[in-house]
VOSE-502360 format. One record per residue: residue number from 0; residue in three letters; x, y, z of N, C-alpha, C in turn. Coordinates in steps of 0.2 Angstrom, whole numbers, plus 2048, in hexadecimal, padded with zeros to 3 digits. Layout:
<NUM; 'ALA'; <X; Y; Z>; <X; Y; Z>; <X; Y; Z>>,
...
! end
This chain:
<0; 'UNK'; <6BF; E7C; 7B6>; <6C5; E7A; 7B9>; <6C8; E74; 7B6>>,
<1; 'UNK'; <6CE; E74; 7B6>; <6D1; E6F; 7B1>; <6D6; E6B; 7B6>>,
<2; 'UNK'; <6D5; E63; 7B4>; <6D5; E5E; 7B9>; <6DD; E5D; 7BA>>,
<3; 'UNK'; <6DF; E59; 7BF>; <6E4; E5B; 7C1>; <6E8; E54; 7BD>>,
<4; 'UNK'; <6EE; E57; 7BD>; <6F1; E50; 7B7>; <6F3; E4B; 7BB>>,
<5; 'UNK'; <6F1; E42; 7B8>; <6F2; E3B; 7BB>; <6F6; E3B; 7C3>>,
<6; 'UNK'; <6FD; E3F; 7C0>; <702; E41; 7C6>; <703; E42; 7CB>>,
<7; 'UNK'; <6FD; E48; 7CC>; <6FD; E4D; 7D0>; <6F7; E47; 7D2>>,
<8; 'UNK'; <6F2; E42; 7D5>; <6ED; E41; 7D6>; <6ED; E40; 7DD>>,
<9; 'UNK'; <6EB; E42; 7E2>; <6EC; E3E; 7E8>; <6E7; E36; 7E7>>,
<10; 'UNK'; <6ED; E33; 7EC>; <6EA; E2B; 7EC>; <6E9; E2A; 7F4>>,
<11; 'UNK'; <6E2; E2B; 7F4>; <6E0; E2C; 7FC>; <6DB; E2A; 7FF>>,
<12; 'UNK'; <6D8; E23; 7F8>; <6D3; E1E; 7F8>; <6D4; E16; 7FD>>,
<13; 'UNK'; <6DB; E16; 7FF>; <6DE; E10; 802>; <6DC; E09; 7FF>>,
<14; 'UNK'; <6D9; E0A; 7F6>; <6DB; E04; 7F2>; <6D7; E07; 7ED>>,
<15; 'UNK'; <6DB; E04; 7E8>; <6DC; E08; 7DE>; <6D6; E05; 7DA>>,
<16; 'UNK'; <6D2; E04; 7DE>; <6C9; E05; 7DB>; <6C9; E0A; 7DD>>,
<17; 'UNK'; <6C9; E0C; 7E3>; <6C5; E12; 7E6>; <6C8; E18; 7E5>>,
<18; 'UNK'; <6CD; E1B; 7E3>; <6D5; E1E; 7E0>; <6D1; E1F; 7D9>>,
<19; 'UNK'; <6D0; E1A; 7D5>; <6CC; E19; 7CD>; <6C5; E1E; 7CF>>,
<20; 'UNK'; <6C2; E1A; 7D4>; <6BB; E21; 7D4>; <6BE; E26; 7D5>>,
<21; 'UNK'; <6C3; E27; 7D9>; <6C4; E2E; 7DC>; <6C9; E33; 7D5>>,
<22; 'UNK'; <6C7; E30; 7D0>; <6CB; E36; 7C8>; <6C7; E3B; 7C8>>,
<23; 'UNK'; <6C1; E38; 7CB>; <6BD; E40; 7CA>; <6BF; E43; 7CF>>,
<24; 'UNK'; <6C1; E4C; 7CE>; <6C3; E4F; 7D5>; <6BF; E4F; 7DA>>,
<25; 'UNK'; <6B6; E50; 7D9>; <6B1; E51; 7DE>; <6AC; E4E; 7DC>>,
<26; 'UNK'; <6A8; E4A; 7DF>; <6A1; E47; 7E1>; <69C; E4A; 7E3>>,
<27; 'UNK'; <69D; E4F; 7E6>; <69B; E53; 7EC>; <699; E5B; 7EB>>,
<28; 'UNK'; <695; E5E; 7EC>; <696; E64; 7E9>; <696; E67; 7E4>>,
<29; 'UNK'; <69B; E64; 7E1>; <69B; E66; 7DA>; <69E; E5F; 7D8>>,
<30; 'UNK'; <69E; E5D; 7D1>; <69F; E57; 7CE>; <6A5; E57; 7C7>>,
<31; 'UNK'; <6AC; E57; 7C7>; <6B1; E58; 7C3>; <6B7; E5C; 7C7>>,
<32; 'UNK'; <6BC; E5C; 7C3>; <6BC; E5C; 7BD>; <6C1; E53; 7BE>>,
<33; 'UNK'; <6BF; E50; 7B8>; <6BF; E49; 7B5>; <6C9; E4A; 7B2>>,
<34; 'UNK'; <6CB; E45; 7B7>; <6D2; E45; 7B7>; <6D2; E41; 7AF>>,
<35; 'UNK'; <6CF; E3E; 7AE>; <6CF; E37; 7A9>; <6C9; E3D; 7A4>>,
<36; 'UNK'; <6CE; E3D; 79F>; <6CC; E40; 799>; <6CB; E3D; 790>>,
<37; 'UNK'; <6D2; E35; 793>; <6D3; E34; 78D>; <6D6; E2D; 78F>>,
<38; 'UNK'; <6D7; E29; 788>; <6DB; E22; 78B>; <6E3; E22; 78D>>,
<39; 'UNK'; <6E3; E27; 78B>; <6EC; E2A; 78E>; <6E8; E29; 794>>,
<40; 'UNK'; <6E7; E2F; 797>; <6E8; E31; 79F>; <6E5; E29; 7A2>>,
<41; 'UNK'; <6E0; E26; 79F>; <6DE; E1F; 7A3>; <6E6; E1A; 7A2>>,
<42; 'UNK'; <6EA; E1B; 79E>; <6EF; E16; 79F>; <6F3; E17; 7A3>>,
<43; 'UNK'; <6F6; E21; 7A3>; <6F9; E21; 7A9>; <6F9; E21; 7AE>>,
<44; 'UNK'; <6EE; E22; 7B1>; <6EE; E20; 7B6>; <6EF; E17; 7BA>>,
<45; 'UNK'; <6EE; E13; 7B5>; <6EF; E0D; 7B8>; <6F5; E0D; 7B9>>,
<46; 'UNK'; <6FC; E10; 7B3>; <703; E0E; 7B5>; <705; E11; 7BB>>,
<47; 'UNK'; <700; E18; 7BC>; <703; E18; 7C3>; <701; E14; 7CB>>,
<48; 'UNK'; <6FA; E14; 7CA>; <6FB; E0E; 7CF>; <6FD; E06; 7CF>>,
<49; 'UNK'; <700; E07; 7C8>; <703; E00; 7C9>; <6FE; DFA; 7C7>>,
<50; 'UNK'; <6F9; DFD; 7C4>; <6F3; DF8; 7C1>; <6F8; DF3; 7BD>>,
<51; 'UNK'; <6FD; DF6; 7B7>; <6FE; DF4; 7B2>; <706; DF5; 7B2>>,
<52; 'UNK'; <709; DF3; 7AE>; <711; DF3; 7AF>; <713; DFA; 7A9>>,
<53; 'UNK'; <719; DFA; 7A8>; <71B; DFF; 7A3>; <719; DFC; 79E>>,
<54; 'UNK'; <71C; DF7; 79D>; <71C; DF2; 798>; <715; DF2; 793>>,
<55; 'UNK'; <710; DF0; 797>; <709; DEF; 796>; <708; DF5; 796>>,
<56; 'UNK'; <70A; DFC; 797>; <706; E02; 798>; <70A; E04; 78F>>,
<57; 'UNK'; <70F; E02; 78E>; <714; E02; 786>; <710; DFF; 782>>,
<58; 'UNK'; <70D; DF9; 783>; <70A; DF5; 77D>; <702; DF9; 77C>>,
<59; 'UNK'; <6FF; DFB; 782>; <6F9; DFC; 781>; <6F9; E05; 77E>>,
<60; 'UNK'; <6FF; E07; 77F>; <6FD; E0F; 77B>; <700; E0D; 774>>,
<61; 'UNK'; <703; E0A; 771>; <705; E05; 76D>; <6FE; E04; 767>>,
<62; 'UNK'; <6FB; E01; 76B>; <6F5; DFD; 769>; <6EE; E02; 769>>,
<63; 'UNK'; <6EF; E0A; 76C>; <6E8; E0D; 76E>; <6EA; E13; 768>>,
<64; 'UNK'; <6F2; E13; 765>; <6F4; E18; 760>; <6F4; E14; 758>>,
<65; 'UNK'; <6F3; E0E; 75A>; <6F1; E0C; 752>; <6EB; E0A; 752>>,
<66; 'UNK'; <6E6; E08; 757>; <6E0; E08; 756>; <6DB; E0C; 75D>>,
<67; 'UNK'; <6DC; E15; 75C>; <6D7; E18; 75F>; <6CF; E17; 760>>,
<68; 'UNK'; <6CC; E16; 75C>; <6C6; E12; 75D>; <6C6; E0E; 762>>,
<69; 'UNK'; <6C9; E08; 761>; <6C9; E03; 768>; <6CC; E03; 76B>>,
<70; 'UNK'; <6CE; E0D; 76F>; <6D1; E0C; 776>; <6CE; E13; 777>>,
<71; 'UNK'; <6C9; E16; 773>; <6C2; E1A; 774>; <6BD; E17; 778>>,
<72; 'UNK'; <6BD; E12; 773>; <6B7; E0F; 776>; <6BA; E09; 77D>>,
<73; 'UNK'; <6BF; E08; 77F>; <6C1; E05; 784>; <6C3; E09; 78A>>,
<74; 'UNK'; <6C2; E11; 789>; <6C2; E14; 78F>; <6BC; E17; 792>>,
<75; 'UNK'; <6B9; E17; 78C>; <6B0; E1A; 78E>; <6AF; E13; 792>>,
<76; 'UNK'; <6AE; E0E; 791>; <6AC; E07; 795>; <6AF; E09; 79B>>,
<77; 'UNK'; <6B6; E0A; 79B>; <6BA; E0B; 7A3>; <6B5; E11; 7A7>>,
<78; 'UNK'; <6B5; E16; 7A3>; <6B2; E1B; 7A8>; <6AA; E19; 7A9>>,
<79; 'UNK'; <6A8; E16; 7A6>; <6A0; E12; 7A8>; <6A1; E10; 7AE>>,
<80; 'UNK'; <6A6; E0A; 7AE>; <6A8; E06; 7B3>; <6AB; E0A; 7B9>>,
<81; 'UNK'; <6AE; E0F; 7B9>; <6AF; E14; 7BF>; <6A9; E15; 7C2>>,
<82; 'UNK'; <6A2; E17; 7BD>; <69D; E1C; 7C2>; <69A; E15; 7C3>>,
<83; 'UNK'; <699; E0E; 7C0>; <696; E08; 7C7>; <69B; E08; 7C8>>,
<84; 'UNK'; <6A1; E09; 7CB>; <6A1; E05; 7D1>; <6A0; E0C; 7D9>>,
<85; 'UNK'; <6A2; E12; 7D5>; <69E; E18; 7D8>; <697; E15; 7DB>>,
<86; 'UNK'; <692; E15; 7D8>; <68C; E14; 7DA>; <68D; E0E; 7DF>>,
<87; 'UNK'; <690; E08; 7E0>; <68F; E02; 7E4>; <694; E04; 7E9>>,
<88; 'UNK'; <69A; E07; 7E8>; <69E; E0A; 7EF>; <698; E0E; 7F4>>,
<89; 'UNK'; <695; E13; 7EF>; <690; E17; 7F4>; <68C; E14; 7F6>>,
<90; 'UNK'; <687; E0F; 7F3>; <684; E0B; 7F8>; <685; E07; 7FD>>,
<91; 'UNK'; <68A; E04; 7FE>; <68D; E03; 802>; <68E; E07; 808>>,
<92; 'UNK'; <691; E0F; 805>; <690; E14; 80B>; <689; E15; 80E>>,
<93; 'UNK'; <685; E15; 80B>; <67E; E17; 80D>; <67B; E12; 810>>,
<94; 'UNK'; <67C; E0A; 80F>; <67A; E05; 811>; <675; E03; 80C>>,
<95; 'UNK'; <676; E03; 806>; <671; E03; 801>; <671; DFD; 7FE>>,
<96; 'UNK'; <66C; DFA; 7FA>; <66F; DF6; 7F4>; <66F; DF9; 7EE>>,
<97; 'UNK'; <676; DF6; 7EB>; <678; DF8; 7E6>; <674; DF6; 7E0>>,
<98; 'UNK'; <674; DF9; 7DB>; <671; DFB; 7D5>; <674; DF2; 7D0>>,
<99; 'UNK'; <66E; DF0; 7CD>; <66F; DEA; 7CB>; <673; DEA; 7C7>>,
<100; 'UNK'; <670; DEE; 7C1>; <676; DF4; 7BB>; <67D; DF2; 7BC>>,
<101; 'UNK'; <67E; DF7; 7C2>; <684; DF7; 7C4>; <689; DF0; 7C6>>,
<102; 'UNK'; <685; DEE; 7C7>; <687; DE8; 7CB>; <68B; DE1; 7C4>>,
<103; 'UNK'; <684; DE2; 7C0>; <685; DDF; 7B9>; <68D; DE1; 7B5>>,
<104; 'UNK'; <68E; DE7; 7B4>; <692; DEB; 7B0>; <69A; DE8; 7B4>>,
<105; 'UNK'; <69B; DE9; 7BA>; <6A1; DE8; 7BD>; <6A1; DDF; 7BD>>,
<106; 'UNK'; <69E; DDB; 7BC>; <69B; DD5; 7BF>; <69E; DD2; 7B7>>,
<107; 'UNK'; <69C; DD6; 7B2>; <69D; DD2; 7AB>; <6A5; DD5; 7A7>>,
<108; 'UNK'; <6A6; DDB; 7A9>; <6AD; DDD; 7A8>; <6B3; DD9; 7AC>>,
<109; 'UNK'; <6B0; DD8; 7B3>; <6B6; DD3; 7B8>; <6B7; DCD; 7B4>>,
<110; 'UNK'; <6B1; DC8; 7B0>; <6B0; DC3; 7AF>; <6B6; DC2; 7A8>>,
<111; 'UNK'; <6B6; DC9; 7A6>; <6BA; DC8; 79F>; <6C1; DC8; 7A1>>,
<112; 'UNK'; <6C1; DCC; 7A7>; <6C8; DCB; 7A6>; <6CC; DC3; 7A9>>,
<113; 'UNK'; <6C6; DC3; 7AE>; <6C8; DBC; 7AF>; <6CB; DB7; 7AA>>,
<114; 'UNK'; <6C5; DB6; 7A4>; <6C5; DB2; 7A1>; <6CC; DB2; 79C>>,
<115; 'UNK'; <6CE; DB9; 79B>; <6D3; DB9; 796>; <6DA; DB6; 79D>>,
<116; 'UNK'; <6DC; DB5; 7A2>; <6E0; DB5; 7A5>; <6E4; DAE; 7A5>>,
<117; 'UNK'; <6E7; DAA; 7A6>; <6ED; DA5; 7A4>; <6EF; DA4; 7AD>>,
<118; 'UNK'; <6F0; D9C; 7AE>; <6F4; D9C; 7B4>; <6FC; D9B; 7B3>>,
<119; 'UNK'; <702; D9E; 7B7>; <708; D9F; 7B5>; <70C; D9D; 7BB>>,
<120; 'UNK'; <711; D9A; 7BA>; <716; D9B; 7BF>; <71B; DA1; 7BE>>,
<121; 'UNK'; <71A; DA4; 7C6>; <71E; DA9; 7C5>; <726; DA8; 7C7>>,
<122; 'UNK'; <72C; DAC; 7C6>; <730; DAA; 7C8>; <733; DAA; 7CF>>,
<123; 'UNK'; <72E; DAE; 7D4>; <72F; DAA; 7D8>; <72D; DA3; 7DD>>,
<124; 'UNK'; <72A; DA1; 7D7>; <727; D9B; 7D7>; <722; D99; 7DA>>,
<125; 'UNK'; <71C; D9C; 7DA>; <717; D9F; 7DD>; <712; D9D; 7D6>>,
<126; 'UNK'; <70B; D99; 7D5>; <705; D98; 7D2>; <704; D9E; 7D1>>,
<127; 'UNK'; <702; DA3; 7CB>; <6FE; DA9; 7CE>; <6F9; DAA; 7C4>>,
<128; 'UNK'; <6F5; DB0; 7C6>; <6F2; DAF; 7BF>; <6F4; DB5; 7BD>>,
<129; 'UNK'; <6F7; DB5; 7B6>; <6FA; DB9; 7B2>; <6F5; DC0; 7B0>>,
<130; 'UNK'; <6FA; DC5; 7B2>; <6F7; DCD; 7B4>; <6F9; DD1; 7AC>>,
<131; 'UNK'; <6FD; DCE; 7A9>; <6FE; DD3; 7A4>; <6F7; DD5; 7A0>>,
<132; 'UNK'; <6F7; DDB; 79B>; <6F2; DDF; 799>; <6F3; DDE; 792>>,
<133; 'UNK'; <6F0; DDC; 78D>; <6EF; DDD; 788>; <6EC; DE1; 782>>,
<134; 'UNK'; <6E6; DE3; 783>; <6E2; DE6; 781>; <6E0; DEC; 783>>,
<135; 'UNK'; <6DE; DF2; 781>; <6DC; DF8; 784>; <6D6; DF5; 789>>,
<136; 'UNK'; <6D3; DF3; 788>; <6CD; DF2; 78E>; <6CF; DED; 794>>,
<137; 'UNK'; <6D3; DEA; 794>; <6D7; DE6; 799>; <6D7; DEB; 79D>>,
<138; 'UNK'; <6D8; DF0; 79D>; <6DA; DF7; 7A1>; <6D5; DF5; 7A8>>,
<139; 'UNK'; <6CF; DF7; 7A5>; <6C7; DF9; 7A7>; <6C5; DF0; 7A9>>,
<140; 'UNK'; <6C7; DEA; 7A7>; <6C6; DE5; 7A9>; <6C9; DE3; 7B0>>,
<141; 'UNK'; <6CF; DE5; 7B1>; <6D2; DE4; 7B8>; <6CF; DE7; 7BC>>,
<142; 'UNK'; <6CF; DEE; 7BD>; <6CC; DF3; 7C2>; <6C4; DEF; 7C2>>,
<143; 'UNK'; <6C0; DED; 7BF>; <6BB; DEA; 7BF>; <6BD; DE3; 7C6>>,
<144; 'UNK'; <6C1; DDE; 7C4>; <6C1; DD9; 7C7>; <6C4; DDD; 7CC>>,
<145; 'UNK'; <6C9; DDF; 7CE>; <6CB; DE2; 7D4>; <6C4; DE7; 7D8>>,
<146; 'UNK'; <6C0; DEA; 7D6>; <6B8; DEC; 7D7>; <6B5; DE6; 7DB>>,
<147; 'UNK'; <6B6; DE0; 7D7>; <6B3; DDC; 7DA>; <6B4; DD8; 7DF>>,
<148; 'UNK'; <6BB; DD8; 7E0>; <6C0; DD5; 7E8>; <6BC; DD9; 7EB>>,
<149; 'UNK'; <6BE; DE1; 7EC>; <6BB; DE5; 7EF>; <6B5; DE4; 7F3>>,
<150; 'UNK'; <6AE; DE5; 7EE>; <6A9; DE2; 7F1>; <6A5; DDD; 7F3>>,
<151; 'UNK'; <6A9; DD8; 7F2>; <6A7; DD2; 7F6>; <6AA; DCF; 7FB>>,
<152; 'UNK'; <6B1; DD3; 7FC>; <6B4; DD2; 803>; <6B1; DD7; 809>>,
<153; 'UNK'; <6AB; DDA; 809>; <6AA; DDC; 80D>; <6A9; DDB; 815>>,
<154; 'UNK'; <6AA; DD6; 818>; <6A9; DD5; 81D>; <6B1; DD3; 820>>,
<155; 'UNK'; <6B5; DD5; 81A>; <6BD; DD2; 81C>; <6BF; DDB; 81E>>,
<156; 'UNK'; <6BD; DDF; 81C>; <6C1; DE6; 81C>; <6BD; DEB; 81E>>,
<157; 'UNK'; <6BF; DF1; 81F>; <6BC; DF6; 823>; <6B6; DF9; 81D>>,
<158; 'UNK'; <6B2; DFF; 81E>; <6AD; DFE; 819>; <6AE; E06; 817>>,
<159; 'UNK'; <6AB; E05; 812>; <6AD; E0A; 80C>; <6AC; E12; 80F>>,
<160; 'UNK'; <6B0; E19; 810>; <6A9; E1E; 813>; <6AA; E21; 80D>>,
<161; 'UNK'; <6A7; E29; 80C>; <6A6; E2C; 80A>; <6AA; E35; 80B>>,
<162; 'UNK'; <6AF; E38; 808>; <6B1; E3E; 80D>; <6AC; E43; 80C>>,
<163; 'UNK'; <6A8; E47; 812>; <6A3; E4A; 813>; <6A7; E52; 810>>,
<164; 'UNK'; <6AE; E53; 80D>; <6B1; E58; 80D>; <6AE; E5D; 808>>,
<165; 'UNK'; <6AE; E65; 808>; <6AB; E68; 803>; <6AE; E66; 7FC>>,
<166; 'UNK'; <6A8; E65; 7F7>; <6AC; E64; 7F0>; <6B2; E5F; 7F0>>,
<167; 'UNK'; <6AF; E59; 7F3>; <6B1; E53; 7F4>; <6AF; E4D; 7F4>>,
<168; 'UNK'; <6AD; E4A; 7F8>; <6A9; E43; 7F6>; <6AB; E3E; 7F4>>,
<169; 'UNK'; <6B4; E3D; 7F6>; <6B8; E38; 7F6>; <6B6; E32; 7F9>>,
<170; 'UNK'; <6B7; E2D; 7F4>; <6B5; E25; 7F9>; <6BC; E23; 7FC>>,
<171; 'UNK'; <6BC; E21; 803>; <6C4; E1D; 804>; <6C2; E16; 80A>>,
<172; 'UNK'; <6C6; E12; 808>; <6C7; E0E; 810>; <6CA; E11; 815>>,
<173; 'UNK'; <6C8; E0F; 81A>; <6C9; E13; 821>; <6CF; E0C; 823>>,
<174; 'UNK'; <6D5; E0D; 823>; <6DB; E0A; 824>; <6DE; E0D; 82C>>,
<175; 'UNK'; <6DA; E12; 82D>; <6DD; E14; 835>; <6DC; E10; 839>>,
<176; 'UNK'; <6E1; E0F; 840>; <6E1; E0B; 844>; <6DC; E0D; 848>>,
<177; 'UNK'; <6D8; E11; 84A>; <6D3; E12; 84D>; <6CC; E11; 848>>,
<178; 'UNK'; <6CD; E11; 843>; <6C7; E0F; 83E>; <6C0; E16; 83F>>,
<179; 'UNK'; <6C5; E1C; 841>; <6BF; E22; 842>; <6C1; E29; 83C>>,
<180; 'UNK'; <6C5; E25; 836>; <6C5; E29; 830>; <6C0; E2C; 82E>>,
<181; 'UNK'; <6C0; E34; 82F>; <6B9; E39; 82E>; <6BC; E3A; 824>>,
<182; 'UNK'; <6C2; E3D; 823>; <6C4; E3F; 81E>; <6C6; E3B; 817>>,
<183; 'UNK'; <6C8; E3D; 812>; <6CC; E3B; 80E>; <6D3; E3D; 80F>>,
<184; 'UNK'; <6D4; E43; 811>; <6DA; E45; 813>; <6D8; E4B; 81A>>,
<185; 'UNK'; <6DC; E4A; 81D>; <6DC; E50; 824>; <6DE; E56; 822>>,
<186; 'UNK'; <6E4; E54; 81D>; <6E6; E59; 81D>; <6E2; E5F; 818>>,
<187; 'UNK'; <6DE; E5D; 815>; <6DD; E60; 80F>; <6D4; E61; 813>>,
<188; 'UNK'; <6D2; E5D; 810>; <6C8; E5D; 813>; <6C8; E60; 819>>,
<189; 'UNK'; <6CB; E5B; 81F>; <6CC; E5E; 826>; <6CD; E62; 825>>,
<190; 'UNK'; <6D2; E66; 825>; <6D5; E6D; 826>; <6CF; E71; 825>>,
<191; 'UNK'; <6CF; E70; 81E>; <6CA; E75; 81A>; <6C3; E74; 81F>>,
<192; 'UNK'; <6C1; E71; 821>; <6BA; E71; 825>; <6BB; E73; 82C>>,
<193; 'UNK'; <6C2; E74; 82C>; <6C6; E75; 834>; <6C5; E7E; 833>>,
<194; 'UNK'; <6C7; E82; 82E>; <6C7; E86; 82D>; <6C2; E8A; 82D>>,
<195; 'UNK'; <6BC; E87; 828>; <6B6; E89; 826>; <6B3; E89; 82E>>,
<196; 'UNK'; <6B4; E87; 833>; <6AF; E87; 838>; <6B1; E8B; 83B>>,
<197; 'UNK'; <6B8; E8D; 83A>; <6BB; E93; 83E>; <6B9; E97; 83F>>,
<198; 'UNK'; <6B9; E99; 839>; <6B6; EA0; 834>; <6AF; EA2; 836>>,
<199; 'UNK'; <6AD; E9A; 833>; <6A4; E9D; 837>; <6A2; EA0; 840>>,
<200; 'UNK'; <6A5; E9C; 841>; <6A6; E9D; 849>; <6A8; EA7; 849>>,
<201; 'UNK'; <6AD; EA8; 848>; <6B3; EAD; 846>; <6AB; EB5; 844>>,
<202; 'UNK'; <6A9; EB3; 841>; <6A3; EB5; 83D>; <69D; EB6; 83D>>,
<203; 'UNK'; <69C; EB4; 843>; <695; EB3; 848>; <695; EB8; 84E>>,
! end
């Protein structure tokens, strides 16, 4: 099965770590197919949710087409960093602890991006710390520290579930006002479970 393009991706995680996990199309059932195949598609995934500006998404394919090696090896590191932070989101759903590994890998990538970061006045005159990208692997370092807002704000946000959908296995925050989000999507998982029971019922 051949993954669906950047574009087409539904964003149905309710924050763009969990959206980064979700490039794989299923967790669940079956495992693929892998939206992120290359540092192309990791760049235009973060331009689209806005990780990175155009600007930065221009320098860094700039920089990955004259030196391929260091933007091979800075997407195999990103997709590392997808399956921890996979592993630590599921524990979380299971009520588990998370794997120390995992915990190290996101913990040491956050800390670089920190470190390369500058404090700037913005123009709206606002203290803030300078976001732009520089490097291929800057990519995989922000989604890391943003990983890490993530799960240490635990006790501020609602908590991670898992959609039980066939050949699914989406992670999302439950942003419902009732906070009784079964799905990743109603329309799509739902339905489809809505159906299947029909049938069986229908069939019995």
């Amino acid at each position: 099965m051949q993954p669906k393009p950047i574009a087409e991706l539904r964003l149905l995680g309710g924050h763009p770590v969990l959206d980064y996990v979700n490039t794989v199309d299923s967790r669940k059932d079956r495992i693929g197919p892998d939206a992120l195949v290359s540092f192309n598609h990791l760049l235009e995934w973060a331009t689209r949710v806005e990780l990175i500006g155009t600007a930065d998404a221009a320098r860094l394919a700039s920089k990955a087409a004259a030196h391929p090696q260091i933007a091979e090896k800075a997407f195999e590191e990103a997709r590392a960093l997808r399956e921890a932070i996979y592993v630590i989101a599921l524990a979380e759903v299971r009520g588990e602890a998370p794997p120390e590994k995992d915990l190290h890998l996101i913990g040491r990538m956050a800390k670089r991006w920190l470190a390369g970061r500058s404090i700037l006045m913005r123009q709206d005159g606002q203290i803030a710390w300078s976001e732009s990208v520089q490097d291929p692997q800057d990519i995989a370092s922000k989604i890391a520290c943003l990983a890490v807002d993530l799960f240490t704000t635990r006790d501020a946000r609602r908590a991670i579930k898992q959609c039980p959908g066939h050949n699914c296995g989406w992670l999302f925050l439950d942003h419902s006002r009732s906070g009784r989000r079964h799905w990743c999507s109603d329309d799509i998982c739902g339905t489809y479970a809505r159906v299947k029971r029909y049938r069986s019922k229908e069939s019995s």
